[in-house]
C-alpha positions as CSV (number, residue, x, y, z in Angstrom):
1,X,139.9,136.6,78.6
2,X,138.2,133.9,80.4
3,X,139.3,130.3,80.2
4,X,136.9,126.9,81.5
5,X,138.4,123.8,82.2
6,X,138.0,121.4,84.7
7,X,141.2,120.2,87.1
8,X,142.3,116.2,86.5
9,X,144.9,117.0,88.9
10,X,142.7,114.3,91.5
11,X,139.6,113.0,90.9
12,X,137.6,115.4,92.4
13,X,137.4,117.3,89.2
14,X,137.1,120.4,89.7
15,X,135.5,123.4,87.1
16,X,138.2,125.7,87.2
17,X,138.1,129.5,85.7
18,X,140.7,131.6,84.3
19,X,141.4,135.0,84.1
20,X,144.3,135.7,81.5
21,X,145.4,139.0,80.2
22,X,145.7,139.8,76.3
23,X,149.5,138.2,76.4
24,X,148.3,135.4,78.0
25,X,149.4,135.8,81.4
26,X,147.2,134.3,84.5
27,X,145.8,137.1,86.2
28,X,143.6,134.3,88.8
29,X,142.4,131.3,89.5
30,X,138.9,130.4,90.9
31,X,136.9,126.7,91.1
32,X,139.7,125.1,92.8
33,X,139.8,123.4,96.3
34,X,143.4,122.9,96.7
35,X,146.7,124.6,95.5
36,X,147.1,121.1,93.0
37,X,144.0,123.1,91.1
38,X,145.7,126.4,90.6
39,X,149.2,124.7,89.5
40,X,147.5,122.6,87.1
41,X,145.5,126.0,85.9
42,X,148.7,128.1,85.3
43,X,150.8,124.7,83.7
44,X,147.9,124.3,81.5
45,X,147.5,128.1,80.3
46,X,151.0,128.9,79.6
47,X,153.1,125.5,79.3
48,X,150.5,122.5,78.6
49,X,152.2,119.4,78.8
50,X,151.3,115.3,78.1
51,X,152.6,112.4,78.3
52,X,152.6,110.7,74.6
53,X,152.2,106.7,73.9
54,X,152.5,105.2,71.2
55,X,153.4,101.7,69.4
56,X,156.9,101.6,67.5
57,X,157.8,99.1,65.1
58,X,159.8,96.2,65.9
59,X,161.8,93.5,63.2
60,X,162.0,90.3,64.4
61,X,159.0,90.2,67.3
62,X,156.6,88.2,67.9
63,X,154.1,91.1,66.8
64,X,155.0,94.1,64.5
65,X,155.0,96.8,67.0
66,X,155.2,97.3,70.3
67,X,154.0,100.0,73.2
68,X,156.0,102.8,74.3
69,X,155.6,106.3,76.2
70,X,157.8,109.5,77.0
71,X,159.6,109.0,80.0
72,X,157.9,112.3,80.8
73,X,155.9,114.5,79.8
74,X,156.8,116.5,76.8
75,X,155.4,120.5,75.7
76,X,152.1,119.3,73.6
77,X,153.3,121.5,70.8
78,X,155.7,118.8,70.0
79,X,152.9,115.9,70.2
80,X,153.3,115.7,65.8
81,X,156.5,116.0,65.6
82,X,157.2,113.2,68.3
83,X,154.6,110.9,66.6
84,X,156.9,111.5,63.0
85,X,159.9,110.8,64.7
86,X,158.5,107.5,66.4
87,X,156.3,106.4,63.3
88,X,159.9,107.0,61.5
89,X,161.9,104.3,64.1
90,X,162.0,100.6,63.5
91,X,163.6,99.0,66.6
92,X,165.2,95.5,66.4
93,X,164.3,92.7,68.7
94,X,164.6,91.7,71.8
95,X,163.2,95.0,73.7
96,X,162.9,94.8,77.5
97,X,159.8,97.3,79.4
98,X,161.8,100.0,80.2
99,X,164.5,100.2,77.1
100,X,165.8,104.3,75.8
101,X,164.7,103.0,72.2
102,X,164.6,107.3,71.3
103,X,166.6,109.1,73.5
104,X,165.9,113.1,73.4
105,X,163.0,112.7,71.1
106,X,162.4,115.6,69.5
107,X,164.9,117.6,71.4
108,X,162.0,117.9,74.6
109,X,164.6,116.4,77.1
110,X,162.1,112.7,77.4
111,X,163.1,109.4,75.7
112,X,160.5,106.8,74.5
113,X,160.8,104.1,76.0
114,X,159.2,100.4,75.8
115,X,156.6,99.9,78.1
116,X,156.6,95.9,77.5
117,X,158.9,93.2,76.6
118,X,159.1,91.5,73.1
């Protein structure tokens, strides 16, 4: 099997090409023009990964919710079940940028965390 996709490992953007056996394994790489490109290739076929953000909602702040984002990034199978657990919260204020307010989300090992102050 033969996956496309292009590299956004730097902005070069590279078309990278796959070769993946029928379990899913990475067999090559080909398109890239550094070692970041292959990396990114093999993380992306068999563990993809992303950063989520979000807004959370807040009592008592000057606006009804505020940003936040894993502190990193989390397997993107869990992207829904992050979003119900945040979409769930309701965080008192006042919230400094950088406060846990979910630690362990989703048991992925990243909190969320505020990324302003209210």
């Amino acid at each position: 099997m033969i996956r496309e996709m292009i590299c956004v490992s730097c902005p070069i953007g590279c078309a990278l090409r796959v070769e993946l056996d029928d379990g899913g394994k990475v067999l090559s790489v080909s398109g890239n023009t550094c070692k970041r490109g292959e990396k990114y290739a093999i993380d992306e076929c068999t563990n993809p990964v992303r950063m989520l953000t979000s807004t959370i909602r807040v009592n008592g702040g000057s606006l009804p919710v505020m940003p936040v984002k894993t502190s990193k990034p989390i397997p993107k199978g869990k992207m829904f079940d992050c979003m119900k657990a945040i979409n769930n919260e309701v965080v008192d204020a006042p919230i400094k940028m950088g406060d846990v307010l979910i630690s362990n989300v989703c048991d992925t090992g990243a909190d969320i965390v505020a990324t302003n102050e209210m």
